[in-house]
C-alpha positions in Angstrom: 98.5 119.2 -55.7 99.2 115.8 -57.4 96.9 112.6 -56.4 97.9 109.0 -57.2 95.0 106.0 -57.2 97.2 102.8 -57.7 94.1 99.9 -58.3 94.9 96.3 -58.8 92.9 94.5 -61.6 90.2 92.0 -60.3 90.0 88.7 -59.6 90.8 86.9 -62.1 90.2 83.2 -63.9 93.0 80.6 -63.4 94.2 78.5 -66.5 92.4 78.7 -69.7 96.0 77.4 -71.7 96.5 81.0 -73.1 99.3 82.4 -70.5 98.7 84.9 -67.9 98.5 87.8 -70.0 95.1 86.7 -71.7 93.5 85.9 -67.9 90.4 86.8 -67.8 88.7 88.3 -65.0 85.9 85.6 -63.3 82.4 86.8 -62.5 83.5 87.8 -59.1 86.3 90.1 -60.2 83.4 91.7 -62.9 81.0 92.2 -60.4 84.2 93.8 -57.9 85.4 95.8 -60.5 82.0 97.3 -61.2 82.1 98.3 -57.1 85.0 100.4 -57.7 83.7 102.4 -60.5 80.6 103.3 -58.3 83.0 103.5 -55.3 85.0 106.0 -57.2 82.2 108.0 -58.4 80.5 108.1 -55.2 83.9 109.4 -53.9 84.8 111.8 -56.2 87.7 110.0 -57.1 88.0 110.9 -60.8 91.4 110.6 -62.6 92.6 112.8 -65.2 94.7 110.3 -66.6 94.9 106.2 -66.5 97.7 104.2 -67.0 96.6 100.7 -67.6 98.7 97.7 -68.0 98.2 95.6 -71.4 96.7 92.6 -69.6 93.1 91.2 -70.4 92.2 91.5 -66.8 93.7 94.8 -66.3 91.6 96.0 -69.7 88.8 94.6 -68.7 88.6 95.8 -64.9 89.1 99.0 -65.9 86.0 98.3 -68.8 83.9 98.2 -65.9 85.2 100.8 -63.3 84.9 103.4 -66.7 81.2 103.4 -67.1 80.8 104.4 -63.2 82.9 107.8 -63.6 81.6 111.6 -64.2 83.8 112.2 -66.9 86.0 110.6 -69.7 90.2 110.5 -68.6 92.6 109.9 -71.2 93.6 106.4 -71.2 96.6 105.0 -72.1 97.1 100.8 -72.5 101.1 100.3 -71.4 102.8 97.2 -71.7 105.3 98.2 -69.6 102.6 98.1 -66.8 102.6 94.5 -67.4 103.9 92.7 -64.0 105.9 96.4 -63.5 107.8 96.5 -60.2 107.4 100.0 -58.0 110.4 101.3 -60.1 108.6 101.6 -63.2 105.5 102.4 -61.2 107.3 105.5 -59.7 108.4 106.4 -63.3 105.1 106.3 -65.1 104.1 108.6 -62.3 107.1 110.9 -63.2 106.2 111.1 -66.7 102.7 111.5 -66.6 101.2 114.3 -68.6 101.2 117.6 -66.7 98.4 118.8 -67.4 96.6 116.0 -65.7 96.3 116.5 -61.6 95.2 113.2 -61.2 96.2 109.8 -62.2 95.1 106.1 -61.9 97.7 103.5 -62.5 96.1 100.5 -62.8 98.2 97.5 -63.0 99.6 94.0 -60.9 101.0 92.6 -57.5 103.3 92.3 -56.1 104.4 95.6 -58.1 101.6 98.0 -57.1 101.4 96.5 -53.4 105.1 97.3 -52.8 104.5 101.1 -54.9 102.2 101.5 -52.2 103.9 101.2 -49.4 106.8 103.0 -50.9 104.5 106.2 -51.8 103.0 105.7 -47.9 104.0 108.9 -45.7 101.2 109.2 -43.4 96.9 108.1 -43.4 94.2 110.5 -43.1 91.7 110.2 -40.2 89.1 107.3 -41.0 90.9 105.7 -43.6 91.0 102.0 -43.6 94.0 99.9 -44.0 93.3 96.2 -43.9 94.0 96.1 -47.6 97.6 96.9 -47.1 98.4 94.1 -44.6 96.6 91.4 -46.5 98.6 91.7 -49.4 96.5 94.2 -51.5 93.7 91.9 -53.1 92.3 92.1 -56.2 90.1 95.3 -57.2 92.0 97.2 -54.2 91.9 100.9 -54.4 94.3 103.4 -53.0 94.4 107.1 -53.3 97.5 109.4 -52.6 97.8 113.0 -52.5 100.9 115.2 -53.0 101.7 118.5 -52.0 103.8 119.3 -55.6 103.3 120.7 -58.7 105.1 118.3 -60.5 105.0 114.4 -60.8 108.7 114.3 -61.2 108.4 115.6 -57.4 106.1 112.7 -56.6 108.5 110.6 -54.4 108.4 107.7 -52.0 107.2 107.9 -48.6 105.4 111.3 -49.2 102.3 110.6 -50.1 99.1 111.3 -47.7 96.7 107.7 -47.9 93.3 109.4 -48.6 91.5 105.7 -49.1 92.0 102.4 -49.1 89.3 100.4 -50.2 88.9 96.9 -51.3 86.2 95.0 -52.9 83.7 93.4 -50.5 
């Protein structure tokens, strides 16, 4: 059993003359990043393995969502995450370590929005999909989970939606 979380960085500032990769996150993505780490660690949802785009507001969301988690994942900074369409989403996810069962790719829309919906097979009772049809906000969280052994067999439209969650 494989699961995917796919997270989208938090809100982050607007200008600041330094281009879009230096964008800092704002005091609201901060504060919504710091929800998903305890939203994560009161769910159990601890990866293995992150994936995190090169971005300032990628690096730091996931500065804040670390703290909140039960254990220490290998991370891995990618520039290739950077603005990464579901293409190279889906092949990050094939070539993630195998020993690793669990994986967080943490990265940008519209890529992960669309890798969503591509991974999408079927939602779990309960689960709450708003995020999906709004565009997949800042600090959204989803979590997938595969019936394979493999993340080469990870493919689109098989993955179970176990959360959705989005800051408040």
């Amino acid at each position: 059993m494989k699961q995917v979380m796919v997270m989208r960085h938090g809100h982050a500032q607007w200008g600041g003359g330094a281009g879009d990769h230096a964008r800092a996150l704002s005091d609201e993505g901060r504060d919504d990043a710091k929800a998903m780490g305890r939203f994560m660690a009161a769910e159990g949802l601890t990866p293995d393995l992150i994936y995190c785009s090169s971005s300032q507001r990628t690096r730091e969301t996931l500065d804040f969502v670390l703290p909140a988690l039960n254990q220490e994942p290998q991370v891995f900074i990618e520039k290739g995450l950077y603005n990464a369409d579901e293409r190279a989403l889906l092949g990050f996810t094939a070539a993630a370590l195998p020993k690793a069962d669990s994986l967080l790719l943490l990265a940008h829309n519209p890529g992960v929005h669309g890798f969503v919906m591509g991974l999408l097979s079927a939602v779990s009772d309960g689960v709450e999909t708003h995020a999906l049809s709004e565009g997949y906000p800042p600090g959204t969280l989803s979590v997938f989970s595969f019936d394979v052994d493999s993340w080469a067999l990870v493919a689109p439209h098989s993955g179970l939606l176990t959360h959705c969650h989005a800051p408040a």
